[in-house]
MARKETI-815308 format. One record per residue: residue number from 1; x, y, z of N, C-alpha, C in turn. Coordinates in pm, 1 decimal, m for minus. Layout:
<marzas>
{k=NUM, n_u=X, n_v=Y, n_w=Z, ca_u=X, ca_v=Y, ca_w=Z, c_u=X, c_v=Y, c_w=Z}
...
</marzas>
This chain:
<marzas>
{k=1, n_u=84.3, n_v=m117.2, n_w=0.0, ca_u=0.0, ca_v=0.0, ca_w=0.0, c_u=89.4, c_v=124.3, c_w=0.0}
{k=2, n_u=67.3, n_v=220.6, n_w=m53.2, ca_u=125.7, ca_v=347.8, ca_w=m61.8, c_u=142.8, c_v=437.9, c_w=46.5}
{k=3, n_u=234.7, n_v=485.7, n_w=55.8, ca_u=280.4, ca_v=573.3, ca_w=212.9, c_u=323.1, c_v=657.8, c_w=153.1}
{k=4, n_u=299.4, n_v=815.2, n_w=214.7, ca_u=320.8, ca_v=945.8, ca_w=184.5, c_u=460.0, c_v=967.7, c_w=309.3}
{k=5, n_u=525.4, n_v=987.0, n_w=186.7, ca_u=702.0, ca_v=989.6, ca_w=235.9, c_u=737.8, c_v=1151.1, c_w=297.8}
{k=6, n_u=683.5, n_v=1256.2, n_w=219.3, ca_u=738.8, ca_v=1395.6, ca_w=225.2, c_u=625.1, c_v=1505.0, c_w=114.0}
{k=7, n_u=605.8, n_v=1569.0, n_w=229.1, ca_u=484.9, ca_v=1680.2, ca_w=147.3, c_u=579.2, c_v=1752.0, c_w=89.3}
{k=8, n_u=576.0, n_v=1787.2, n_w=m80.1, ca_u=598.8, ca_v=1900.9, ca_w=m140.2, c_u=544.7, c_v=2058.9, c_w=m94.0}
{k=9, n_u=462.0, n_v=2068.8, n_w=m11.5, ca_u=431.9, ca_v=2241.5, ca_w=m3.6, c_u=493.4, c_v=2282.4, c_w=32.2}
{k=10, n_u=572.7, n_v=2416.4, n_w=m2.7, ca_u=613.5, ca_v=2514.1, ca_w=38.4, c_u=779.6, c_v=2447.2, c_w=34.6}
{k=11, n_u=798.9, n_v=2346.9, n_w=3.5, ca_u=961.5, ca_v=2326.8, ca_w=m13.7, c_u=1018.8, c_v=2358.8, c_w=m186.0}
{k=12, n_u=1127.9, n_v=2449.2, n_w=m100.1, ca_u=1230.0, ca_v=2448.3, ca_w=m237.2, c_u=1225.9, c_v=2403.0, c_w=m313.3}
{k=13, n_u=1282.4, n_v=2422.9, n_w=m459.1, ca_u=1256.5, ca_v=2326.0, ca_w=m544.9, c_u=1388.1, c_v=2234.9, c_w=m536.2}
{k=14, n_u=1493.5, n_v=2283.0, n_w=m506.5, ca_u=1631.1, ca_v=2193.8, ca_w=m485.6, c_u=1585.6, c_v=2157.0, c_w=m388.8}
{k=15, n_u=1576.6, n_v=2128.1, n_w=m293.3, ca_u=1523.3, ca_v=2059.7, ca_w=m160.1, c_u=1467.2, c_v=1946.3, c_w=m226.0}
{k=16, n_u=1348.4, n_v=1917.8, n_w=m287.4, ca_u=1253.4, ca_v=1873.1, ca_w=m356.9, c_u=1350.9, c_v=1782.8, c_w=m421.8}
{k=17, n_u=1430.9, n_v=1805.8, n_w=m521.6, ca_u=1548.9, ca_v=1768.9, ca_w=m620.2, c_u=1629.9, c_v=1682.7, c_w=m569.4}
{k=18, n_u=1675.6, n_v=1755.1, n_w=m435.1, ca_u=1789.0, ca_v=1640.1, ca_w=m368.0, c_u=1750.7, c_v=1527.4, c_w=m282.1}
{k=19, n_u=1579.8, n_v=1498.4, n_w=m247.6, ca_u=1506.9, ca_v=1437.0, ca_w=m195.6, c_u=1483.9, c_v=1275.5, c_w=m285.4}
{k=20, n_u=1465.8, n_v=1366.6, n_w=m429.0, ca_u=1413.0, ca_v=1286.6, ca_w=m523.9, c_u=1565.9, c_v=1196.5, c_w=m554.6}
{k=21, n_u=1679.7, n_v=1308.1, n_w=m585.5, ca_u=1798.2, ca_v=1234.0, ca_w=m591.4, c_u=1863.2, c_v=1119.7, c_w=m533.4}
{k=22, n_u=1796.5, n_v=1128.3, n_w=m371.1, ca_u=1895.6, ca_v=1058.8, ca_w=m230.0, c_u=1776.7, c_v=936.4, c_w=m289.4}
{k=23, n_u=1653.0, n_v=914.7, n_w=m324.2, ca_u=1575.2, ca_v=813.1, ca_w=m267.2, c_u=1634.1, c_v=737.3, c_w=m394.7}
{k=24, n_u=1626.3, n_v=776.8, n_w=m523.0, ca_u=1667.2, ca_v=729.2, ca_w=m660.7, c_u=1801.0, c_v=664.2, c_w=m630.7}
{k=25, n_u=1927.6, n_v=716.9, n_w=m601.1, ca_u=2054.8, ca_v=665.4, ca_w=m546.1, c_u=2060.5, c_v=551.3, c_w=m444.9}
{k=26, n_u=1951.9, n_v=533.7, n_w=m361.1, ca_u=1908.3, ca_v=391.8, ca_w=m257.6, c_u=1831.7, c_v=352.5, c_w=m299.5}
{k=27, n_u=1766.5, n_v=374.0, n_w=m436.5, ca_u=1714.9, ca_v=242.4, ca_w=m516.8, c_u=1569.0, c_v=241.2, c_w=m480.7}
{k=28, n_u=1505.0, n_v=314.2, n_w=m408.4, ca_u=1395.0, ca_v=338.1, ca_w=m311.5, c_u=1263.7, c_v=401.7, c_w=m442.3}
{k=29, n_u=1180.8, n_v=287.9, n_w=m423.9, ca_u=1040.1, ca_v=322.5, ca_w=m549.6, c_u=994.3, c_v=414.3, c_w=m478.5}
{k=30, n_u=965.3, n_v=504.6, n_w=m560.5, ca_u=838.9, ca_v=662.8, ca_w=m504.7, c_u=781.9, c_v=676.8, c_w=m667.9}
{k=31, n_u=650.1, n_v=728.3, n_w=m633.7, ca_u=618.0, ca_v=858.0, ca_w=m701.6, c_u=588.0, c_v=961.1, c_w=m682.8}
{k=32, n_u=501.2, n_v=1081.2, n_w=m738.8, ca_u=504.0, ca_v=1191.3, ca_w=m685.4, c_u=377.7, c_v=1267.9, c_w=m736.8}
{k=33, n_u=307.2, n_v=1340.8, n_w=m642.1, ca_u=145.6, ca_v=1383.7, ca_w=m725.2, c_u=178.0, c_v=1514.2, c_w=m712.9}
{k=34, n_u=112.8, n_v=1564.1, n_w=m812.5, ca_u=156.5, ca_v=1757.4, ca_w=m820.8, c_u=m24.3, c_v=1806.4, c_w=m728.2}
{k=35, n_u=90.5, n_v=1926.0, n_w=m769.1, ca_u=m70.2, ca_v=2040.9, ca_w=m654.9, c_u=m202.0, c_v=2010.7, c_w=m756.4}
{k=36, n_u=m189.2, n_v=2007.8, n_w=m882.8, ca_u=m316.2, ca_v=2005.2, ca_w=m955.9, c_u=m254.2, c_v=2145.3, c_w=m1016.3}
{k=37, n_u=m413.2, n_v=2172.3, n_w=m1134.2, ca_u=m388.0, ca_v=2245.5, ca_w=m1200.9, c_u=m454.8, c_v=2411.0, c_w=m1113.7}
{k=38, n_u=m463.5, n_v=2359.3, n_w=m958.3, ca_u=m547.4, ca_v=2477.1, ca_w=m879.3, c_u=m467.0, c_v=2504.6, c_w=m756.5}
{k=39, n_u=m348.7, n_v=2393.2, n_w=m756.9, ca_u=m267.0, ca_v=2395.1, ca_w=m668.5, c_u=m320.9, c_v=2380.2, c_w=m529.3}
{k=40, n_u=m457.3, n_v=2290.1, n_w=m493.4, ca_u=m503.9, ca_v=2282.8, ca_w=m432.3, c_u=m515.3, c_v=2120.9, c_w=m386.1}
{k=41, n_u=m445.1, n_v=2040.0, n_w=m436.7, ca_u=m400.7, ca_v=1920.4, ca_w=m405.6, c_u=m283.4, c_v=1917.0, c_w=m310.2}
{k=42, n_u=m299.6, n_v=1817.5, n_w=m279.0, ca_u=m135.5, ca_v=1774.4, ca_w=m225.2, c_u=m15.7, c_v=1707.4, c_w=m255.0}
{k=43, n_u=22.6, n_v=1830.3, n_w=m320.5, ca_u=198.8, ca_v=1774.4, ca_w=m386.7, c_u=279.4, c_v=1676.3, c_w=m260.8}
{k=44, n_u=348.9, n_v=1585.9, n_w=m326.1, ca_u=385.3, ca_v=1501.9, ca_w=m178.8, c_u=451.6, c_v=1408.1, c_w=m302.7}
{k=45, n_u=590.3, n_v=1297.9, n_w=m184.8, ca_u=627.6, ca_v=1230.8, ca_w=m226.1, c_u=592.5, c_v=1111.0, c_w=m167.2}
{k=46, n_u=598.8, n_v=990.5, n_w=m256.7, ca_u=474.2, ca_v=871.5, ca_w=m206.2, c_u=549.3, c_v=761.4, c_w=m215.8}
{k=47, n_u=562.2, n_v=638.9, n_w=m154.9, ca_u=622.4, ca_v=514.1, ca_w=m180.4, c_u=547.1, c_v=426.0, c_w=m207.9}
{k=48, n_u=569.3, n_v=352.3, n_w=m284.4, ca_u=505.3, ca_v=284.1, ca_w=m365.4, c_u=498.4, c_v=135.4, c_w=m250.6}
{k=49, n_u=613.5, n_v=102.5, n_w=m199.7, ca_u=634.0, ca_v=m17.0, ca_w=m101.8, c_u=660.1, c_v=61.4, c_w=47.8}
{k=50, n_u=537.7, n_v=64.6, n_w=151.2, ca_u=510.4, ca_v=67.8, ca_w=265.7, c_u=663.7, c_v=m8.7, c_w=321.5}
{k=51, n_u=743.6, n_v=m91.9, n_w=337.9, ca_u=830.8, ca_v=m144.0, ca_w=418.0, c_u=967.3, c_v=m91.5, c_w=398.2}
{k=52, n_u=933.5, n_v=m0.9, n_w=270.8, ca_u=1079.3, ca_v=49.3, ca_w=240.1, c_u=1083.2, c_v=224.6, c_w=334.9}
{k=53, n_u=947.4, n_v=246.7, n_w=416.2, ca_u=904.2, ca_v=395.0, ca_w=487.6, c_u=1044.1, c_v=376.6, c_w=595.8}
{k=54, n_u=1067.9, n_v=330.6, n_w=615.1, ca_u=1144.1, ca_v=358.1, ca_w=752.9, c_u=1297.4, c_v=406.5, c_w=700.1}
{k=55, n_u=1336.1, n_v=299.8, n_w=604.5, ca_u=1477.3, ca_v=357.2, ca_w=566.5, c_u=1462.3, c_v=478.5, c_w=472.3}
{k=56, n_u=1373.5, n_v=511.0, n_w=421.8, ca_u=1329.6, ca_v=635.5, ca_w=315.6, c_u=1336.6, c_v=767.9, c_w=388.1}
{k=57, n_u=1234.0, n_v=747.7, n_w=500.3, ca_u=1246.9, ca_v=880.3, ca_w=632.5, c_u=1364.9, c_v=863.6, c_w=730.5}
{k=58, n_u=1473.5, n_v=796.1, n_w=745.2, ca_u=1565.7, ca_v=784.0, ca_w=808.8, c_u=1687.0, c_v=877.1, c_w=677.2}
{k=59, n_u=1687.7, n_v=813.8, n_w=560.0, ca_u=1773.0, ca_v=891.0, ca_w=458.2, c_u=1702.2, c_v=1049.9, c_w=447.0}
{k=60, n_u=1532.8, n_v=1085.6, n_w=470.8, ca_u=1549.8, ca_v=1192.0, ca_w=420.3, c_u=1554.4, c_v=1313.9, c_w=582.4}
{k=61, n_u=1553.8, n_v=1275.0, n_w=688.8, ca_u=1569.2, ca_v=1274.2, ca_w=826.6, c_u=1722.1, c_v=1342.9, c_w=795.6}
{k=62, n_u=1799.7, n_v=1262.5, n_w=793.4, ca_u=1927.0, ca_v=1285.6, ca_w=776.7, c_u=1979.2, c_v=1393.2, c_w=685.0}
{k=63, n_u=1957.4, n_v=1387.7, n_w=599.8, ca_u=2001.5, ca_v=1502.0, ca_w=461.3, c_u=1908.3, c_v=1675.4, c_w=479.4}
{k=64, n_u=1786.9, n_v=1636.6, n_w=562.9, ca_u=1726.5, ca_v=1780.4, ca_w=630.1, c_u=1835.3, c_v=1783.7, c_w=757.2}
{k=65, n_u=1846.9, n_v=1748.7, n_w=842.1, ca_u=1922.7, ca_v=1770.6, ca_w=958.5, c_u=2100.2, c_v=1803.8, c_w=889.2}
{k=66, n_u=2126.8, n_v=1736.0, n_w=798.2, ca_u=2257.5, ca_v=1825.9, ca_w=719.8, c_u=2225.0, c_v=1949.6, c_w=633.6}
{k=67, n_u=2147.9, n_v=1946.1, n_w=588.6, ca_u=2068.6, ca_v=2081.5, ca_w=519.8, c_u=2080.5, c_v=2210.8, c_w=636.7}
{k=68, n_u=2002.1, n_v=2150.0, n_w=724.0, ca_u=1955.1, ca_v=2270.5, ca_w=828.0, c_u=2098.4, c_v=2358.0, c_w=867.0}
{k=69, n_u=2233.0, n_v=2223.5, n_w=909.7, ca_u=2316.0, ca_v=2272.6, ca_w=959.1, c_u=2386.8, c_v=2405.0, c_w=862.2}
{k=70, n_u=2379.1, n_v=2312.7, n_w=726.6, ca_u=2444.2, ca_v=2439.7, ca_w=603.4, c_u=2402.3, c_v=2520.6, c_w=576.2}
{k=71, n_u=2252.2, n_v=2564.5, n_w=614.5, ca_u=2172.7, ca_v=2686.0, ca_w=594.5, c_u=2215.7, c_v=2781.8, c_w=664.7}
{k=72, n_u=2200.7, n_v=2702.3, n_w=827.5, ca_u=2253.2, ca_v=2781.9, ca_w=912.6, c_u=2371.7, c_v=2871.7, c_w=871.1}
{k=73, n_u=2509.3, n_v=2771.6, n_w=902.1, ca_u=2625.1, ca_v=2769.8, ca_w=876.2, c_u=2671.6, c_v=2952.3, c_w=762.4}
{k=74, n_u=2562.9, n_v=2902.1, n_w=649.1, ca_u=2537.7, ca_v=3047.9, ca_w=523.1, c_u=2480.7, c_v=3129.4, c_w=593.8}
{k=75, n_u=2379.8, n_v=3123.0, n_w=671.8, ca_u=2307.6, ca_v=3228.7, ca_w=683.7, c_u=2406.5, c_v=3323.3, c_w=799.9}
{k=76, n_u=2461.2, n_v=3273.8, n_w=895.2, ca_u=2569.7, ca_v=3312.7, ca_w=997.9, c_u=2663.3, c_v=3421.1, c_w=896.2}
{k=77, n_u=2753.1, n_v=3292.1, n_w=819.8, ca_u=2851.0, ca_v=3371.9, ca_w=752.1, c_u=2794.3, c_v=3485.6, c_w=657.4}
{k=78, n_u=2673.1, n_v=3516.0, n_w=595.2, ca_u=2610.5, ca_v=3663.8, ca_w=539.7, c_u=2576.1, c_v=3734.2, c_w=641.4}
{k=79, n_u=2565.1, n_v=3731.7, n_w=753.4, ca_u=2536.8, ca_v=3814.3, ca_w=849.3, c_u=2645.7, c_v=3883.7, c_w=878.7}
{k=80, n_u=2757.3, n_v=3783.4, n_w=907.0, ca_u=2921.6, ca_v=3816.7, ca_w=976.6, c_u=2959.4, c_v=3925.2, c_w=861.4}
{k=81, n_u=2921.5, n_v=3886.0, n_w=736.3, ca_u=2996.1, ca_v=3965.8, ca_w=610.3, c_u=2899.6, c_v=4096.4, c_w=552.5}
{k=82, n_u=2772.5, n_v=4087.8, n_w=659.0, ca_u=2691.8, ca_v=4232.8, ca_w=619.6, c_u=2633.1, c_v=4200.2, c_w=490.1}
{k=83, n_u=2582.1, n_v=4076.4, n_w=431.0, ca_u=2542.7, ca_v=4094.5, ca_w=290.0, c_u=2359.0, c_v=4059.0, c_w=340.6}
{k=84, n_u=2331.3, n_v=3993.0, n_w=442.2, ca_u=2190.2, ca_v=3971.3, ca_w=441.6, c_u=2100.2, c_v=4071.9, c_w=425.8}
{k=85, n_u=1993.1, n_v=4040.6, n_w=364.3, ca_u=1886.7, ca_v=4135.7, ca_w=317.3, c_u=1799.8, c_v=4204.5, c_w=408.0}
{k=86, n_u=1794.3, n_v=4336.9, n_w=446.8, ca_u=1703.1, ca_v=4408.9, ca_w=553.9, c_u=1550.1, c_v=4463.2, c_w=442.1}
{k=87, n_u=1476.7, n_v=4488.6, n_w=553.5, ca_u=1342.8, ca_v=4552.6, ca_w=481.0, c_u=1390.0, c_v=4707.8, c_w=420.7}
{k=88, n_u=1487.5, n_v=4765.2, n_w=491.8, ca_u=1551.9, ca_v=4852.7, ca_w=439.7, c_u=1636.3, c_v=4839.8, c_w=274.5}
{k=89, n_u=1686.8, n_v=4730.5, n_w=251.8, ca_u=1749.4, ca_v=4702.4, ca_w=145.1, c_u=1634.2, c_v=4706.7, c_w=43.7}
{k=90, n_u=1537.8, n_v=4625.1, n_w=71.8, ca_u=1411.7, ca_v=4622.8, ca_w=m30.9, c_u=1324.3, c_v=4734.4, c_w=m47.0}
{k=91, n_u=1335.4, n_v=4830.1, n_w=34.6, ca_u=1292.6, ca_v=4938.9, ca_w=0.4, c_u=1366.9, c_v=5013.5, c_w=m90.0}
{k=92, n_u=1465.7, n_v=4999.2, n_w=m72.0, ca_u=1629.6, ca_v=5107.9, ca_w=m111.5, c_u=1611.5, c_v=5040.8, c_w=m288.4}
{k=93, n_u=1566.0, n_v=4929.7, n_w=m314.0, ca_u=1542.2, ca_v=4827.9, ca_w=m428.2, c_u=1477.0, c_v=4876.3, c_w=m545.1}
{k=94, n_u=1322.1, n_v=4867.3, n_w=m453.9, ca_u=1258.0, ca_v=4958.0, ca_w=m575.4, c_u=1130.4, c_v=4990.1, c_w=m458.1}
{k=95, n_u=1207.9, n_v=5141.0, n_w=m428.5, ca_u=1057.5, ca_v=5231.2, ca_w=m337.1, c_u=959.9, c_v=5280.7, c_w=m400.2}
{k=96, n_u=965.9, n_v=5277.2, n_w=m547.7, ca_u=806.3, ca_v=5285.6, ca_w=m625.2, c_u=688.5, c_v=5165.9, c_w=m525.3}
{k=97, n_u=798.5, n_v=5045.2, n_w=m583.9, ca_u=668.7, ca_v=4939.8, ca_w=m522.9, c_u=609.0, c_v=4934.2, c_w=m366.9}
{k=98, n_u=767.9, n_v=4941.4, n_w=m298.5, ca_u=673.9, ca_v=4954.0, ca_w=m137.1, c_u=595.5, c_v=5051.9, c_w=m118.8}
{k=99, n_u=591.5, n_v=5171.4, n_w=m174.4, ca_u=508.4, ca_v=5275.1, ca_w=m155.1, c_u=400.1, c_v=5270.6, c_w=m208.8}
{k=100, n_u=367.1, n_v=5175.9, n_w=m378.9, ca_u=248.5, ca_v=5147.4, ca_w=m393.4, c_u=171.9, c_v=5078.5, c_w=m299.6}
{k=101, n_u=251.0, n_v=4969.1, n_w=m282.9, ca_u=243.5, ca_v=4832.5, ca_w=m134.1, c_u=157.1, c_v=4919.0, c_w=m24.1}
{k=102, n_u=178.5, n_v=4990.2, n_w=12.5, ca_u=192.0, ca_v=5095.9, ca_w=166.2, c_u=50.3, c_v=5181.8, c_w=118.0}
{k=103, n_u=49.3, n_v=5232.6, n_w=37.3, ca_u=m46.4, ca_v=5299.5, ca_w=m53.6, c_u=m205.6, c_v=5203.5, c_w=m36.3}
{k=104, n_u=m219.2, n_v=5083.6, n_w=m80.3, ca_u=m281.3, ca_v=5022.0, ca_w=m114.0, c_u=m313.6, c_v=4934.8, c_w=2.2}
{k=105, n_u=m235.3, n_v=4916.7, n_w=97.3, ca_u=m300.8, ca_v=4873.5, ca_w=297.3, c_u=m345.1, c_v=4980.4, c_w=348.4}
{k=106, n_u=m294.5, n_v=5107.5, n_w=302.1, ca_u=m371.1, ca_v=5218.7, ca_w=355.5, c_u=m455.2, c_v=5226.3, c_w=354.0}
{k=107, n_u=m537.7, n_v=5234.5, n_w=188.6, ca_u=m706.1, ca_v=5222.0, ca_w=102.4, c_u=m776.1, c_v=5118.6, c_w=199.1}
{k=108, n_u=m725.6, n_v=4999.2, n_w=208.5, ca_u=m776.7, ca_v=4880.4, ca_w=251.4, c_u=m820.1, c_v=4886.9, c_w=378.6}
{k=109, n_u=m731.2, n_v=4934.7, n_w=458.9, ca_u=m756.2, ca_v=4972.0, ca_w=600.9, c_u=m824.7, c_v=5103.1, c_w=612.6}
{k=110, n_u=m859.1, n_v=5177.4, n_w=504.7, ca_u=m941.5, ca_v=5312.4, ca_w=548.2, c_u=m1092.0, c_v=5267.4, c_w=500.8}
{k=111, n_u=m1113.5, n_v=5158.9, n_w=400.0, ca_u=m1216.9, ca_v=5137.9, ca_w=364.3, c_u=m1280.7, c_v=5030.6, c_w=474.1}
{k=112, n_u=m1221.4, n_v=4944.2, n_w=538.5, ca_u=m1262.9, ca_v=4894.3, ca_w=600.4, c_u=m1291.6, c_v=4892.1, c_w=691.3}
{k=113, n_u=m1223.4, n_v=4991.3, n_w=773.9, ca_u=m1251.7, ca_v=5060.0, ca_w=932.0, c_u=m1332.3, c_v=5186.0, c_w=907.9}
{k=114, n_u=m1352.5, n_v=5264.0, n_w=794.9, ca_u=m1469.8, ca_v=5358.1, ca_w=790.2, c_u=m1602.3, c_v=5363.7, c_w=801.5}
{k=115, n_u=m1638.4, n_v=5232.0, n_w=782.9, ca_u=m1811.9, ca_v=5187.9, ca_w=800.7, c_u=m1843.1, c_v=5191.6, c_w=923.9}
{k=116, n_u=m1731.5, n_v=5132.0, n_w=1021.5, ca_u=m1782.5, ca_v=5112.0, ca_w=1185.8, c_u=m1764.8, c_v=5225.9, c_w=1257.3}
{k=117, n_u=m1667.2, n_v=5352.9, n_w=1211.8, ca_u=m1618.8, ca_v=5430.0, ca_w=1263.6, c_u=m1765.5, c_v=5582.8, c_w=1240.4}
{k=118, n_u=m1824.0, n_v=5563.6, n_w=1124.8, ca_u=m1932.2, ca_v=5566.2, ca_w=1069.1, c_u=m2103.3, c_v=5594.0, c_w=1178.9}
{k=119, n_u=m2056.7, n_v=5426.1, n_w=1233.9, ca_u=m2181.3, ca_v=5424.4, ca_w=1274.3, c_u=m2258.2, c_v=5467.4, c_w=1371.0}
{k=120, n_u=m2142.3, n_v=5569.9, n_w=1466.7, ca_u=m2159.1, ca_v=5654.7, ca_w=1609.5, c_u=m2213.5, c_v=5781.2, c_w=1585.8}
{k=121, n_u=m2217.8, n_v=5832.9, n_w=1447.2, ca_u=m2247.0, ca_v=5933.1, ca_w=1384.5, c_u=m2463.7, c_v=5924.3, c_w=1348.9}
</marzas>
């Protein structure tokens, strides 16, 4: 019977890649169902043989817990070297857009809190 190995949402697409890579390299049957054409399915990776679940989530257990460390590891060293990205940088980027951005929660929040604010009147 089929066992759901690893949900695709919201993971990387290399993540995704090196998942598919490690299980293919241990010989390990999967397939894989996409979001749909509404993206409202559940992308996920699936094993085809239930007895092969344990060594499948033990290999992909392992390669997230080395992942995590190297993320870390990068994310440290761009900090140490001043290159990580502030909300300041993305403004500095392109302040047309945050200001449309800013512009347009404004509208949203004036239209929507004006009816109740309204009704004391």
């Amino acid at each position: 019977m089929p066992a759901k190995l690893f949900p695709l949402n919201g993971v990387p697409d290399d993540e995704a890649e090196d998942v598919r890579a490690l299980l293919r390299a241990d010989e390990i049957d999967f397939y894989e169902t996409a979001a749909g054409n509404w993206g409202i399915s559940a992308p996920a990776i699936w094993l085809n043989d239930e007895s092969q679940f344990a060594q499948a989530r033990a290999l992909i257990d392992e390669y997230q817990h080395e992942r995590l460390l190297r993320v870390r590891e990068e994310y440290a060293r761009q900090q140490s070297e001043g290159r990580n990205r502030t909300i300041i940088d993305v403004i500095r980027e392109n302040p047309l857009r945050f200001f449309a951005y800013l512009a347009v929660i404004v509208a949203i929040v004036y239209f929507s809190t004006k009816p109740f604010l309204d009704i004391g009147k």
